[in-house]
C-alpha positions in Angstrom: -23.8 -3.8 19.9 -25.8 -2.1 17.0 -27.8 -5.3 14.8 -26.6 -5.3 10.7 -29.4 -3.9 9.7 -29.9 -2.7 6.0 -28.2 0.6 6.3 -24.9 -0.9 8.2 -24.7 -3.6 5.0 -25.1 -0.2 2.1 -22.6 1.0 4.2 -20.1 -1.5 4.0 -20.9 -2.5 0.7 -20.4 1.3 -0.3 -16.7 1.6 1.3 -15.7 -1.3 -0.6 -17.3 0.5 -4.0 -15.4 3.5 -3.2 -12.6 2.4 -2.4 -12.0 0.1 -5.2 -12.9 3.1 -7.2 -10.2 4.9 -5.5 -7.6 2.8 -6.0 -8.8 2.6 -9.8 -8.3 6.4 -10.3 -5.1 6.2 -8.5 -3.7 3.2 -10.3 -4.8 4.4 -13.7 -2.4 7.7 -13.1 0.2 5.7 -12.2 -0.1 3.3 -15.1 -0.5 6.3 -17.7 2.4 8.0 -16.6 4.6 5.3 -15.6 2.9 2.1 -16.6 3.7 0.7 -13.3 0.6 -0.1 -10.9 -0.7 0.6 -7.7 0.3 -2.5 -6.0 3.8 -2.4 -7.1 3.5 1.4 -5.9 2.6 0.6 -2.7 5.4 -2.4 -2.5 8.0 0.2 -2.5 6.2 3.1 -0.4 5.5 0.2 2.0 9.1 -0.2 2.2 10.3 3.0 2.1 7.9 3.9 5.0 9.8 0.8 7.1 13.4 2.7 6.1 13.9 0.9 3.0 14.0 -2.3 4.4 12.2 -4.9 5.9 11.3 -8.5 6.5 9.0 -9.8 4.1 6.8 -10.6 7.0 6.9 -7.3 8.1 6.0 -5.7 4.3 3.1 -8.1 4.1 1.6 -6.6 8.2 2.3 -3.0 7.0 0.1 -3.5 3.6 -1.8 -5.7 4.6 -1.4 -8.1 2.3 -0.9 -12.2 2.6 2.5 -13.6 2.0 2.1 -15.2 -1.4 0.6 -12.1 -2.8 3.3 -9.7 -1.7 5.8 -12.6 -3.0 4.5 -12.2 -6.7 5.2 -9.2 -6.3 8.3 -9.3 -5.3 9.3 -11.3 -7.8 8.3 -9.2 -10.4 10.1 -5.7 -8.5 13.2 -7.6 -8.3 13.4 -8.3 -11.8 12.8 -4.7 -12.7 15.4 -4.2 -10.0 13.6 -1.7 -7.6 14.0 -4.3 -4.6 16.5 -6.9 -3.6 16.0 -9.7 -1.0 19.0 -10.5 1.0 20.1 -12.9 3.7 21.0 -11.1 6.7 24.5 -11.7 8.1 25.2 -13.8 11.0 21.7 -15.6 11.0 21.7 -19.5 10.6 17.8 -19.4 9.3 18.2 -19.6 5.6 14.8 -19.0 5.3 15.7 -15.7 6.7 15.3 -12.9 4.0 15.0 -8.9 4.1 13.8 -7.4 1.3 15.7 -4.0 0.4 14.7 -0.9 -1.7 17.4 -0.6 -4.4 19.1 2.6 -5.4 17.1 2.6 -8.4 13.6 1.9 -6.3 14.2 4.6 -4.5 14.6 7.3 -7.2 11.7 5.7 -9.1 9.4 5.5 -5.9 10.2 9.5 -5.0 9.4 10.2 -8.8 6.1 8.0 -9.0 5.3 9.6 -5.9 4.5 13.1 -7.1 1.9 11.3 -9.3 0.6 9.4 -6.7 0.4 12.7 -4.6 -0.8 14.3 -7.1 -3.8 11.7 -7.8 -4.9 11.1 -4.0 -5.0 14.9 -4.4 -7.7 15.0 -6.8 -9.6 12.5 -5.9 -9.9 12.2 -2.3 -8.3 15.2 -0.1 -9.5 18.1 -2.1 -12.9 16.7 -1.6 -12.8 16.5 2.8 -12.7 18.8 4.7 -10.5 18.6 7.8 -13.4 18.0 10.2 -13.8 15.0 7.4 -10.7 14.0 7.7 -11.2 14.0 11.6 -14.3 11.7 11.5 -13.1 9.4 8.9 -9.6 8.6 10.7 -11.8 8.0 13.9 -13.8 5.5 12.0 -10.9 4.2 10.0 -9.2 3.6 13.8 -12.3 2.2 14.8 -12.4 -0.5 12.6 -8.9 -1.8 12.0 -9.2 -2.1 16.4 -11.0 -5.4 15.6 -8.7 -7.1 13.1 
């Protein structure tokens, strides 16, 4: 097993400097042209990516998120009315939920996501190559294997 040694720590603290620039880039084009943020972006492509519905439980593995964050969230798409949380039939659990891309969350997530395209576009893929792509997906793999 390699020792954290000064260039492992630049390293790390570099991915989490670029990323968080990233997502900056990204959220600021989402925000300019639809003043709605990354986080509530990738609420609804988290859902649409699970068919359009999922346990909150669920949501929360697929973004990796904890529960009481994603719930703010929530909260705040269901007012807008992008998602609804429904009790599924025939279960006695009333804690039971699903939380549901609405008609409405759908259009607006297929039109936000030209922009978001559009943004990872400029600021990350037109910048790798594909043997880039290749290495970082290896590395990526890599280390979500010990989460």
């Amino acid at each position: 097993m390699a020792r954290l040694d000064a260039a492992r720590l630049a390293v790390w603290r570099d991915l989490q400097s670029v990323t968080a620039a990233l997502e900056r880039k990204i959220d600021e084009a989402l925000v300019a042209e639809w003043d709605v943020s990354l986080g509530w972006f990738d609420v609804l492509a988290g859902l649409q990516r699970l068919g359009g519905a999922a346990r909150p439980s669920d949501l929360a593995e697929e973004l990796r998120l904890v529960r009481s964050s994603l719930s703010r969230r929530l909260d705040r798409l269901e007012e807008e009315g992008w998602v609804q949380r429904t009790r599924p039939a025939g279960v006695d659990d009333q804690r039971a939920v699903v939380v549901e891309l609405t008609k409405r969350g759908r259009t607006l997530w297929r039109e936000m996501n030209v922009t978001y395209r559009r943004a990872v576009q400029q600021h990350v893929s037109r910048l790798l190559s594909d043997d880039d792509v290749a290495t970082l997906r290896r590395v990526l793999d890599q280390l979500a294997s010990s989460l």
